[in-house]
Biopython code that builds the backbone (N, CA, C, O; Angstrom):
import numpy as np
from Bio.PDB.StructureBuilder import StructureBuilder

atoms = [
    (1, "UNK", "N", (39.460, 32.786, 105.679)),
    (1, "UNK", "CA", (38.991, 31.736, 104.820)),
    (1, "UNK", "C", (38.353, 30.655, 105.676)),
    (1, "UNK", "O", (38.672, 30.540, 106.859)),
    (2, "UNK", "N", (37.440, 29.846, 105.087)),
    (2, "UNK", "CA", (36.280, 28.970, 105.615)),
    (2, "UNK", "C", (37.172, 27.758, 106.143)),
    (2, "UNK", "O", (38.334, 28.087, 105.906)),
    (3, "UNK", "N", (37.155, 26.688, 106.663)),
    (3, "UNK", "CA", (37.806, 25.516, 106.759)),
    (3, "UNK", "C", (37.568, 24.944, 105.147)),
    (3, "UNK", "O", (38.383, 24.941, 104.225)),
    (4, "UNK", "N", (36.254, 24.501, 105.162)),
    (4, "UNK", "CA", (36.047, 24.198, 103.666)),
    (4, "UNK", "C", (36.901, 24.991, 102.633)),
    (4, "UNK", "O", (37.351, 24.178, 101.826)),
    (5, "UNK", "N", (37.221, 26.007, 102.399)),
    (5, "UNK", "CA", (37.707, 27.174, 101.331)),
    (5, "UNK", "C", (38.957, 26.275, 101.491)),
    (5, "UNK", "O", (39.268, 25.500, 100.586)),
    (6, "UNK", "N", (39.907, 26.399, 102.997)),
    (6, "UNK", "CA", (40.897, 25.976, 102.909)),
    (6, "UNK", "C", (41.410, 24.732, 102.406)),
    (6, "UNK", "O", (42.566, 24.592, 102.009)),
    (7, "UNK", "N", (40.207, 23.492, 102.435)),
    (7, "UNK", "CA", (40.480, 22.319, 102.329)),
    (7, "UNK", "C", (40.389, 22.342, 100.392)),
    (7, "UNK", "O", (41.253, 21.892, 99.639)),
    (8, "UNK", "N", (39.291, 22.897, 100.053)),
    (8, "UNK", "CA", (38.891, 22.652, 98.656)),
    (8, "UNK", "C", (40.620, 23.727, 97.854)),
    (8, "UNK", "O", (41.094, 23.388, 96.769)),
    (9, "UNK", "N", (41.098, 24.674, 98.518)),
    (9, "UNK", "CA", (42.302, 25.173, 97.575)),
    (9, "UNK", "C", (43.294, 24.542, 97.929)),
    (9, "UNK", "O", (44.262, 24.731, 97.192)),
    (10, "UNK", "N", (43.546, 23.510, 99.192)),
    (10, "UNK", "CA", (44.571, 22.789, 99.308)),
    (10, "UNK", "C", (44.609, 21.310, 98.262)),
    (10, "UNK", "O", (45.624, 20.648, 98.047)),
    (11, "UNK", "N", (43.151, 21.012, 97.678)),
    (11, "UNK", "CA", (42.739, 20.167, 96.724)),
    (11, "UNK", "C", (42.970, 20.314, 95.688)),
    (11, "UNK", "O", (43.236, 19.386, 94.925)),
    (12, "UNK", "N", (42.932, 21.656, 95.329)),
    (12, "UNK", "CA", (43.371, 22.211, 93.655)),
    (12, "UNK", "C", (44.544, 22.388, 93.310)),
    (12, "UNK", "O", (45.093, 22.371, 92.208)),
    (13, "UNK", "N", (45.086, 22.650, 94.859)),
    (13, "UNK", "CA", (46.774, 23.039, 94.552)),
    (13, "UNK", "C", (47.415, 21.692, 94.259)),
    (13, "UNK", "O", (48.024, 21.393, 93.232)),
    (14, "UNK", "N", (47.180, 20.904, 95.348)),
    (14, "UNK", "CA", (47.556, 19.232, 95.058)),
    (14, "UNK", "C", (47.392, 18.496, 93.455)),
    (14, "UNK", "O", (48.261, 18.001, 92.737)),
    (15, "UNK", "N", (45.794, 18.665, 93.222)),
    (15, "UNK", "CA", (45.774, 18.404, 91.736)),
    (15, "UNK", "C", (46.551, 19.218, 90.753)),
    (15, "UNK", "O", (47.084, 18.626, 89.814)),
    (16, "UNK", "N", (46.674, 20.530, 90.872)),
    (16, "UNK", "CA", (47.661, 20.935, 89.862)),
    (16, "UNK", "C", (49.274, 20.538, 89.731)),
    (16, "UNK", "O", (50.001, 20.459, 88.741)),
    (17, "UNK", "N", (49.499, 20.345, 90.992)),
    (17, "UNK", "CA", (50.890, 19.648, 91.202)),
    (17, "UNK", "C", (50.958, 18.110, 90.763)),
    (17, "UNK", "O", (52.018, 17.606, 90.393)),
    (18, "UNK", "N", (49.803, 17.426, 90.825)),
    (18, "UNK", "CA", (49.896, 16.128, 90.560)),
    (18, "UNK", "C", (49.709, 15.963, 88.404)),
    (18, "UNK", "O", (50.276, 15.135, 87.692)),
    (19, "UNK", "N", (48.800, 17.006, 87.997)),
    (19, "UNK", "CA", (48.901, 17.292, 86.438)),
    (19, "UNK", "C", (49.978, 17.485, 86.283)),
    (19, "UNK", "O", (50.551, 16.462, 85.908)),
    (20, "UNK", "N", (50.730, 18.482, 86.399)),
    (20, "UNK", "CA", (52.005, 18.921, 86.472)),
    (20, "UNK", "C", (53.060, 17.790, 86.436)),
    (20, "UNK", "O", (53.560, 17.560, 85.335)),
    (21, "UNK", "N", (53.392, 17.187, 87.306)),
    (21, "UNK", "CA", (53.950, 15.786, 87.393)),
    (21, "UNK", "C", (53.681, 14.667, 86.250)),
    (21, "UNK", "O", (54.417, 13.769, 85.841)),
    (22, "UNK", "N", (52.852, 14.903, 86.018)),
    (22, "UNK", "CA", (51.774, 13.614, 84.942)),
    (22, "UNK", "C", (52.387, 14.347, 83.740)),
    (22, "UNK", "O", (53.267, 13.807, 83.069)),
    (23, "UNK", "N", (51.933, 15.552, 83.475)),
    (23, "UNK", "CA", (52.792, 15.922, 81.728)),
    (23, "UNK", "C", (53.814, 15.946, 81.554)),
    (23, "UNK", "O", (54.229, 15.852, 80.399)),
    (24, "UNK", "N", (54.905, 16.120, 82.909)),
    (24, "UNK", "CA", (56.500, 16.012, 82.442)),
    (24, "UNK", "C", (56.655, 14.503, 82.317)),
    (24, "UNK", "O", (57.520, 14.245, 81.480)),
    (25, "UNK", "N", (56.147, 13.489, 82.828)),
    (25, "UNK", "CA", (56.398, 12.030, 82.881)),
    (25, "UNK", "C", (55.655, 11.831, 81.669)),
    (25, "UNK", "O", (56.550, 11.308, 81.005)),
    (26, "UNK", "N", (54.442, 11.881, 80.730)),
    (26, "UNK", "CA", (53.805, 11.584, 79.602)),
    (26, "UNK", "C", (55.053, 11.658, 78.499)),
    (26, "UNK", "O", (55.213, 10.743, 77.691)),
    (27, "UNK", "N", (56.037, 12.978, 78.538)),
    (27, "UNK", "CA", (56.919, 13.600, 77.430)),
    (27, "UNK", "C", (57.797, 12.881, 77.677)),
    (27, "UNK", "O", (58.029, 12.010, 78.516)),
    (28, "UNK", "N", (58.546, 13.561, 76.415)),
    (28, "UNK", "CA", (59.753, 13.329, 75.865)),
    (28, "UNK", "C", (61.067, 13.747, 76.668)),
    (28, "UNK", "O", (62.123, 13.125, 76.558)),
    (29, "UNK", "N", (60.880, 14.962, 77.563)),
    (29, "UNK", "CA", (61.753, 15.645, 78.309)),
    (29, "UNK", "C", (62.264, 14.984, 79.361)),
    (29, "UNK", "O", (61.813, 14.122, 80.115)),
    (30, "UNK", "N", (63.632, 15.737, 79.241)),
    (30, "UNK", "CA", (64.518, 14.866, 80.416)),
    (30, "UNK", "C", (64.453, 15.508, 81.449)),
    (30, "UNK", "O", (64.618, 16.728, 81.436)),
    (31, "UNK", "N", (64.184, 14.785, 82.628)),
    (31, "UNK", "CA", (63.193, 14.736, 84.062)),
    (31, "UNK", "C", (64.503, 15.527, 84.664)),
    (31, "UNK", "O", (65.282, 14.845, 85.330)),
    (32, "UNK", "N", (64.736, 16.631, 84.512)),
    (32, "UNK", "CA", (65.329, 17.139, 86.101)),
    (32, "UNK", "C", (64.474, 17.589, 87.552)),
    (32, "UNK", "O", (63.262, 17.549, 87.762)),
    (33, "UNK", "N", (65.326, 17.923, 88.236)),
    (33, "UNK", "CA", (64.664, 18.455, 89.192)),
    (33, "UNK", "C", (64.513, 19.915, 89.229)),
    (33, "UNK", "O", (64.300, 20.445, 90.320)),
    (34, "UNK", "N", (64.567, 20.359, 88.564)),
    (34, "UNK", "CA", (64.198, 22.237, 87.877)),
    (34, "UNK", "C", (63.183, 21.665, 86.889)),
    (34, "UNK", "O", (62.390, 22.595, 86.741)),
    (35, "UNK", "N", (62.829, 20.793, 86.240)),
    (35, "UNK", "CA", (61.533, 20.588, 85.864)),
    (35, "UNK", "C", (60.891, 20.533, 86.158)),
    (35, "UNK", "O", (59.978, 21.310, 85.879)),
    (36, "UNK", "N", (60.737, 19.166, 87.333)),
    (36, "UNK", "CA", (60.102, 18.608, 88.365)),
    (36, "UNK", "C", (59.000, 20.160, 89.097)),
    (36, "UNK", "O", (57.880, 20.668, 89.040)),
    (37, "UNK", "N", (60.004, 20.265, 89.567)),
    (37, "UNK", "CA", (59.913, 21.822, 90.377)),
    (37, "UNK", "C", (59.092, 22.589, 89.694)),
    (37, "UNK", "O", (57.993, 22.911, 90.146)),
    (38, "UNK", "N", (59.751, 23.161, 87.939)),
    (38, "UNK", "CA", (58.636, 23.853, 87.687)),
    (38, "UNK", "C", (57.589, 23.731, 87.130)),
    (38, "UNK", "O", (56.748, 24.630, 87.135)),
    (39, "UNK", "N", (57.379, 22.295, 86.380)),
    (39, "UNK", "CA", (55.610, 22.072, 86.746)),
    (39, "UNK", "C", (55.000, 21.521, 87.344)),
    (39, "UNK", "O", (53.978, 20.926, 87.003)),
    (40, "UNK", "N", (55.669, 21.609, 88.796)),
    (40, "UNK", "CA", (54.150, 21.328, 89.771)),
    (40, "UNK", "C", (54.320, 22.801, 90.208)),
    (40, "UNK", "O", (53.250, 23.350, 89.944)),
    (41, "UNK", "N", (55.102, 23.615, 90.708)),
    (41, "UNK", "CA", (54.791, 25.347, 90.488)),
    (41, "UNK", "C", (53.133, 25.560, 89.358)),
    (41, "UNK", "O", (51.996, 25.913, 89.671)),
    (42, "UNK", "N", (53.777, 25.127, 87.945)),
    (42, "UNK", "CA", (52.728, 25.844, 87.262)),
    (42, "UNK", "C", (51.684, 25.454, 86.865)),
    (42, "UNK", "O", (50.847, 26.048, 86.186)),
    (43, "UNK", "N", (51.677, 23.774, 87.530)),
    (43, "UNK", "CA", (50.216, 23.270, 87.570)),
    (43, "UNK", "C", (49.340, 23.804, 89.121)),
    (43, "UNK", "O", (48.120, 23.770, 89.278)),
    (44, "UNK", "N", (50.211, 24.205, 89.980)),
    (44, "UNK", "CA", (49.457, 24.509, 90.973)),
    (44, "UNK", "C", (48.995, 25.806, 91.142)),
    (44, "UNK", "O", (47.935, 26.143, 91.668)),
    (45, "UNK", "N", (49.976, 26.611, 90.596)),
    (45, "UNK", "CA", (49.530, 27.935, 89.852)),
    (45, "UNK", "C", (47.808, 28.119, 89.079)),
    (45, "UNK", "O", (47.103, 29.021, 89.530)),
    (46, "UNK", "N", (47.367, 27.412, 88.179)),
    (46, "UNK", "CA", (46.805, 27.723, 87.706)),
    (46, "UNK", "C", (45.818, 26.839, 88.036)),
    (46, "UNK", "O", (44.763, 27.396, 87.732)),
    (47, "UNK", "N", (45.594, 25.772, 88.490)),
    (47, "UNK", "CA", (44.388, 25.143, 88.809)),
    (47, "UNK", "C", (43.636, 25.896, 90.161)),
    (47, "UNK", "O", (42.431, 25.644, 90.195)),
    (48, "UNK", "N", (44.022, 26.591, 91.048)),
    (48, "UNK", "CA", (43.573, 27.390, 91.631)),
    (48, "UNK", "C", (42.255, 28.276, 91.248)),
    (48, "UNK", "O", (41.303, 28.616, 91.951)),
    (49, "UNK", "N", (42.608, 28.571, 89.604)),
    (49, "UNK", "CA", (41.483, 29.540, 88.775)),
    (49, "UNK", "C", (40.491, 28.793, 88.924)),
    (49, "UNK", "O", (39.455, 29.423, 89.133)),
    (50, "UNK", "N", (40.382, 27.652, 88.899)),
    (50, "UNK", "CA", (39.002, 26.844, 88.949)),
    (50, "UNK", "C", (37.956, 27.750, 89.829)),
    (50, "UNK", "O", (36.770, 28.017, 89.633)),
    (51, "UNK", "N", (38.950, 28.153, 90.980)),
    (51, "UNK", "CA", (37.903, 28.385, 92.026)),
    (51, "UNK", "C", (36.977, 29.749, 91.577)),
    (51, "UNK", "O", (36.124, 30.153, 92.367)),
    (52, "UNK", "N", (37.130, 30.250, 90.625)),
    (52, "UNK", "CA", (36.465, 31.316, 90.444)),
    (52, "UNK", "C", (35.415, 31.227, 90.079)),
    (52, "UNK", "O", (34.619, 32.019, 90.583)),
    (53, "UNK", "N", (34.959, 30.382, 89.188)),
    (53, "UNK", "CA", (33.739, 29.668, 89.387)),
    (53, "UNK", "C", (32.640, 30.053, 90.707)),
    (53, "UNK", "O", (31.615, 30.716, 90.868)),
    (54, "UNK", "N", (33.135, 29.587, 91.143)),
    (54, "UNK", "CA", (32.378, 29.695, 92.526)),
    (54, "UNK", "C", (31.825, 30.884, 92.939)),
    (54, "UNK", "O", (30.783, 30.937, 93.594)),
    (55, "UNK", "N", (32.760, 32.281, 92.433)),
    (55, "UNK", "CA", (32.314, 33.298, 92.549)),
    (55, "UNK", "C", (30.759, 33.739, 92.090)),
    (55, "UNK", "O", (29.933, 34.419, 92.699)),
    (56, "UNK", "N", (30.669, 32.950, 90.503)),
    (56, "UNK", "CA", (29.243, 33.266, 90.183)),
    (56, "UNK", "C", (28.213, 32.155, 90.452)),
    (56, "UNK", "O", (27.066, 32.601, 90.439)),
    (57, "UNK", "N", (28.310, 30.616, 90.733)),
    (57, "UNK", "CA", (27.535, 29.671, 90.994)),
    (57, "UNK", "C", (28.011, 29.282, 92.372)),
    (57, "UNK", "O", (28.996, 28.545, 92.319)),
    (58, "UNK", "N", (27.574, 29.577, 93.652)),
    (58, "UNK", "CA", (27.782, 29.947, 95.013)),
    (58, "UNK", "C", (27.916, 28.493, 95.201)),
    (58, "UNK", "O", (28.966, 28.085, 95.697)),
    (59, "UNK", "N", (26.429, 27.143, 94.672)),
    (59, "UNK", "CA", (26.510, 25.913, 95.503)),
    (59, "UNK", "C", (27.037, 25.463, 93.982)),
    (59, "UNK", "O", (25.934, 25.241, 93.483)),
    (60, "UNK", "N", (27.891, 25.213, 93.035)),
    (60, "UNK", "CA", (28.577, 23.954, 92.628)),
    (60, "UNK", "C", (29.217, 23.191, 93.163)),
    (60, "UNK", "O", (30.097, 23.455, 93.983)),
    (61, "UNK", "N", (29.010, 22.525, 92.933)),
    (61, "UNK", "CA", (29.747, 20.739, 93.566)),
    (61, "UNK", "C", (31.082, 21.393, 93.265)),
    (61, "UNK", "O", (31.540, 22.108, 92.374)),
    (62, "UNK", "N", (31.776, 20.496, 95.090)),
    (62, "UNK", "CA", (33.331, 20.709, 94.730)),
    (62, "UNK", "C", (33.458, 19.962, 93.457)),
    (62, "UNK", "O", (34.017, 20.568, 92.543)),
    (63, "UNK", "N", (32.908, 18.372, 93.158)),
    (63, "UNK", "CA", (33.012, 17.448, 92.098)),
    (63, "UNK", "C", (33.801, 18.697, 90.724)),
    (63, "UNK", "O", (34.897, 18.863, 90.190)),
    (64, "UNK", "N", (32.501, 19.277, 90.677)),
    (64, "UNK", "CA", (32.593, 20.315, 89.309)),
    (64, "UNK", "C", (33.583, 21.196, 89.561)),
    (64, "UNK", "O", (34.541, 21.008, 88.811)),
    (65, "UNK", "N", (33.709, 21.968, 90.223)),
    (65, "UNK", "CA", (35.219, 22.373, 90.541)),
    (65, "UNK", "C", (36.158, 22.015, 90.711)),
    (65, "UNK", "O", (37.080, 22.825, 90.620)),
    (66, "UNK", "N", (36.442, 20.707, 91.027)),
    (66, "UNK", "CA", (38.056, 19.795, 90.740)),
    (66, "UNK", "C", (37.608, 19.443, 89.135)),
    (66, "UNK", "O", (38.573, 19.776, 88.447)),
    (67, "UNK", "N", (36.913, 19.094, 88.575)),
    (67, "UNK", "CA", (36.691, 19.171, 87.294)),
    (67, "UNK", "C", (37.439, 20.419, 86.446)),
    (67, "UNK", "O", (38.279, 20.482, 85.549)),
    (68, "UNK", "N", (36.839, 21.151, 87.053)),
    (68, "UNK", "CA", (37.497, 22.323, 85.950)),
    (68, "UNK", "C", (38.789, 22.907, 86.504)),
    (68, "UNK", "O", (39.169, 23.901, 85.885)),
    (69, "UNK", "N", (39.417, 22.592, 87.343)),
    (69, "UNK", "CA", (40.724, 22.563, 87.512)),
    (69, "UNK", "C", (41.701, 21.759, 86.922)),
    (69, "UNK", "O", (42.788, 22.155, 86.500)),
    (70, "UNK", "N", (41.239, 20.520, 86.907)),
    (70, "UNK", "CA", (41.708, 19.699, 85.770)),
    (70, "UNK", "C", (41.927, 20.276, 84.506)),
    (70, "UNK", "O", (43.050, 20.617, 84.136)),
    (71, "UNK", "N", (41.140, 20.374, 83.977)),
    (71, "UNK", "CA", (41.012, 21.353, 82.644)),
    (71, "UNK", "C", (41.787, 22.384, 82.647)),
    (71, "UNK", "O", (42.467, 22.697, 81.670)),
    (72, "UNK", "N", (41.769, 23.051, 83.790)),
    (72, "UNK", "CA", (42.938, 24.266, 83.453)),
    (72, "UNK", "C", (43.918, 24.097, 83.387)),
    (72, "UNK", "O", (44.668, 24.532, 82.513)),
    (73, "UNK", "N", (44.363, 23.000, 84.848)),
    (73, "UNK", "CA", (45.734, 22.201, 84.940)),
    (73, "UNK", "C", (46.377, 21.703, 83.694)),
    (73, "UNK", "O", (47.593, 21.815, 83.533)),
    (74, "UNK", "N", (45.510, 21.094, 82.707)),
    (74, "UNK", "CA", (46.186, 21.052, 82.151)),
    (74, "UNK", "C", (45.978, 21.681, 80.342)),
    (74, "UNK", "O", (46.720, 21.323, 79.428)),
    (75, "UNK", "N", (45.205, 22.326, 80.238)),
    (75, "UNK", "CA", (45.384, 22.993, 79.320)),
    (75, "UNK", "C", (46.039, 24.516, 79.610)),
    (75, "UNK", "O", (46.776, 25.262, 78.965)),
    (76, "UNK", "N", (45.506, 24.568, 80.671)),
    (76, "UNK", "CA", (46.291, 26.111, 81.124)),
    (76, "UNK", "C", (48.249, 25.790, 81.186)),
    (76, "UNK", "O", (48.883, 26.017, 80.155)),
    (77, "UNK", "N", (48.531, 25.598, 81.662)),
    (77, "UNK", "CA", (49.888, 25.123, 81.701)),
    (77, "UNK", "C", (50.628, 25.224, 80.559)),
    (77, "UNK", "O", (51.603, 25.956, 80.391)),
    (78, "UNK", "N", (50.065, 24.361, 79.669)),
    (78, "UNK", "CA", (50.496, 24.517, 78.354)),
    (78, "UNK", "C", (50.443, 25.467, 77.740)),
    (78, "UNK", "O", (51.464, 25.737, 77.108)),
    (79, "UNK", "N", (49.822, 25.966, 77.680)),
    (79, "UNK", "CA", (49.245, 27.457, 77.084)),
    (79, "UNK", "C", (50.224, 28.492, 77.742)),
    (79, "UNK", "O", (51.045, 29.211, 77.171)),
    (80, "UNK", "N", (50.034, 28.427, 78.641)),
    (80, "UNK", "CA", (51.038, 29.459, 79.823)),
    (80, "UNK", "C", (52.625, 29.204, 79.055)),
    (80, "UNK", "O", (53.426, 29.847, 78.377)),
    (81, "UNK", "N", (52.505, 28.042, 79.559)),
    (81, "UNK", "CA", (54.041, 27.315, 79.118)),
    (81, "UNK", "C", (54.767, 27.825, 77.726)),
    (81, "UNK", "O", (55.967, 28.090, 77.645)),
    (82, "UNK", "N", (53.679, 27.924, 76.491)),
    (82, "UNK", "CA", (54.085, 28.058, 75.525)),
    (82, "UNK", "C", (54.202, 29.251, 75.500)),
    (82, "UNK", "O", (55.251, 29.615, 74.969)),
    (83, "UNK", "N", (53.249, 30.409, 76.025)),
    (83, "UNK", "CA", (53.508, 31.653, 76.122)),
    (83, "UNK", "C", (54.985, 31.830, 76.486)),
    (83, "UNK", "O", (55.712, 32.437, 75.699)),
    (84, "UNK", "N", (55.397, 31.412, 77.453)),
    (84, "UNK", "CA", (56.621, 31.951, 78.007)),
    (84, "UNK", "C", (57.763, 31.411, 77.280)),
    (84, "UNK", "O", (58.722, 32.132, 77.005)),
    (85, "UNK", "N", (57.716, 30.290, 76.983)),
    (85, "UNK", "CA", (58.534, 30.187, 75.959)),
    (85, "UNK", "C", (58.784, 31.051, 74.354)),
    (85, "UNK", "O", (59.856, 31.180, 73.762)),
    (86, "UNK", "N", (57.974, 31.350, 74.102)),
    (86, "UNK", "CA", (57.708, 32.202, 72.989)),
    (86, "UNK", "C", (58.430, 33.824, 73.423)),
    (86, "UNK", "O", (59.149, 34.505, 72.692)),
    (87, "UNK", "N", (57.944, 34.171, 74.920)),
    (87, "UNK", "CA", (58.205, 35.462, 75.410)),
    (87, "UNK", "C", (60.182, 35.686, 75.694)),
    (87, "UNK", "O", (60.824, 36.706, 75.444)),
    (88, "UNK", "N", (60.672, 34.485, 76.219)),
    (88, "UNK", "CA", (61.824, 34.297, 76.526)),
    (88, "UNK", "C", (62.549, 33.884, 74.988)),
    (88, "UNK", "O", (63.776, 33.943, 74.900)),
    (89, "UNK", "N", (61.790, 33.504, 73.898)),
    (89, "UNK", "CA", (62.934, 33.475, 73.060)),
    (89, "UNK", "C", (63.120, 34.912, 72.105)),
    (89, "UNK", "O", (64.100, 35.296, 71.466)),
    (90, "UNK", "N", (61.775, 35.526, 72.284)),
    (90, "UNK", "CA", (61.829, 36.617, 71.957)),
    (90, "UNK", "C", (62.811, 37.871, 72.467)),
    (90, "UNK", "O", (63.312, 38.687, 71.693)),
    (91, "UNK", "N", (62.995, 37.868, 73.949)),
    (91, "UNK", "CA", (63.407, 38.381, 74.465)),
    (91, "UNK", "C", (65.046, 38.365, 74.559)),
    (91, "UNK", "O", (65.838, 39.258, 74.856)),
    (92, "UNK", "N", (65.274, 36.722, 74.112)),
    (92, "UNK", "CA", (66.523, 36.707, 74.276)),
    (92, "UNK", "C", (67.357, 36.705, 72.698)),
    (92, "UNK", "O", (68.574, 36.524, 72.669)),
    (93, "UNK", "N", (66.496, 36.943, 71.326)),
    (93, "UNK", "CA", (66.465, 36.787, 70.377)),
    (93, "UNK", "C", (66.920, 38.655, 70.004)),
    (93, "UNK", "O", (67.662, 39.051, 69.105)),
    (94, "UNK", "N", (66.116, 39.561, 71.124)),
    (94, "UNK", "CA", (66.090, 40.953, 70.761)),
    (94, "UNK", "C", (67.627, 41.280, 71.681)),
    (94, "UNK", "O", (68.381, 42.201, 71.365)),
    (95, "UNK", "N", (67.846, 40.494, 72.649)),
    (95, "UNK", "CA", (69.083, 41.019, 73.208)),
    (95, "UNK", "C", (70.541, 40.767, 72.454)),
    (95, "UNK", "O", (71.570, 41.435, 72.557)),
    (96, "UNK", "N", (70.269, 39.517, 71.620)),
    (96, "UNK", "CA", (71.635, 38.913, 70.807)),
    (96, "UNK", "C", (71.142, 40.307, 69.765)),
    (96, "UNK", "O", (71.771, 41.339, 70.000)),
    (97, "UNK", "N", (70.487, 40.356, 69.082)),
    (97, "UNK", "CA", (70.782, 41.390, 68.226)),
    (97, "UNK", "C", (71.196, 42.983, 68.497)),
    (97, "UNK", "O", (71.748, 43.773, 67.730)),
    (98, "UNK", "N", (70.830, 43.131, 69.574)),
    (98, "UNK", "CA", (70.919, 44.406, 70.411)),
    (98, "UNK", "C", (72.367, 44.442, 70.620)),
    (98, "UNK", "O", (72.964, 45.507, 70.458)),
    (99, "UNK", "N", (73.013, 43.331, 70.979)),
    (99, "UNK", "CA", (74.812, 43.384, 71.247)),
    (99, "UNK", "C", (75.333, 43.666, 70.623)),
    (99, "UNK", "O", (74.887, 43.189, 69.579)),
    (100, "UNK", "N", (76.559, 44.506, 70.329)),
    (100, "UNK", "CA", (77.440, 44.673, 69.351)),
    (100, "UNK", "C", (78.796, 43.810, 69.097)),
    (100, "UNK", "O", (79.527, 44.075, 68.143)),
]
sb = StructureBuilder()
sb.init_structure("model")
sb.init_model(0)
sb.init_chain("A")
sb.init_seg("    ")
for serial, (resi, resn, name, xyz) in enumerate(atoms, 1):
    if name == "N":
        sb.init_residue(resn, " ", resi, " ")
    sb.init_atom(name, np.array(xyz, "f"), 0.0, 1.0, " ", f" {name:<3s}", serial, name[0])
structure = sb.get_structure()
């Protein structure tokens, strides 16, 4: 990886961790540190995708690419977020009935 490559995904990862931080403090939820933890995990997780971009428009501005990391950061998250929540109550919804 480029120096640049390295600097611009150490930028996205940071911003997704810093979204991440920003939506558990916006809410209602009580701040642990297993929260904490897991959304800057899953803001940094996914603001990364930004960079794909790049794959098909070679010179976009980093500008425009921390842009749309933002956007993922934080709509992706949520989205993700709700997925898994949905997946885990399902899952744990099919195991209580599964018990005898």
């Amino acid at each position: 990886m480029q120096d640049g490559e390295t600097s611009l995904l150490t930028k996205l990862l940071l911003i997704g961790a810093v979204i991440g931080l920003g939506q558990l403090m916006a809410s209602t939820e009580r701040i642990t540190v297993r929260t904490v933890l897991g959304r800057m995990i899953l803001g940094s997780a996914v603001a990364p995708i930004a960079g794909i971009a790049l794959l098909q428009f070679e010179n976009m501005p980093e500008v425009a690419v921390i842009g749309i990391a933002c956007a993922l950061g934080i709509l992706g998250s949520a989205i993700i977020e709700e997925f898994l929540k949905r997946w885990l109550d399902q899952r744990l919804t099919k195991k209580r009935d599964d018990t005898p």
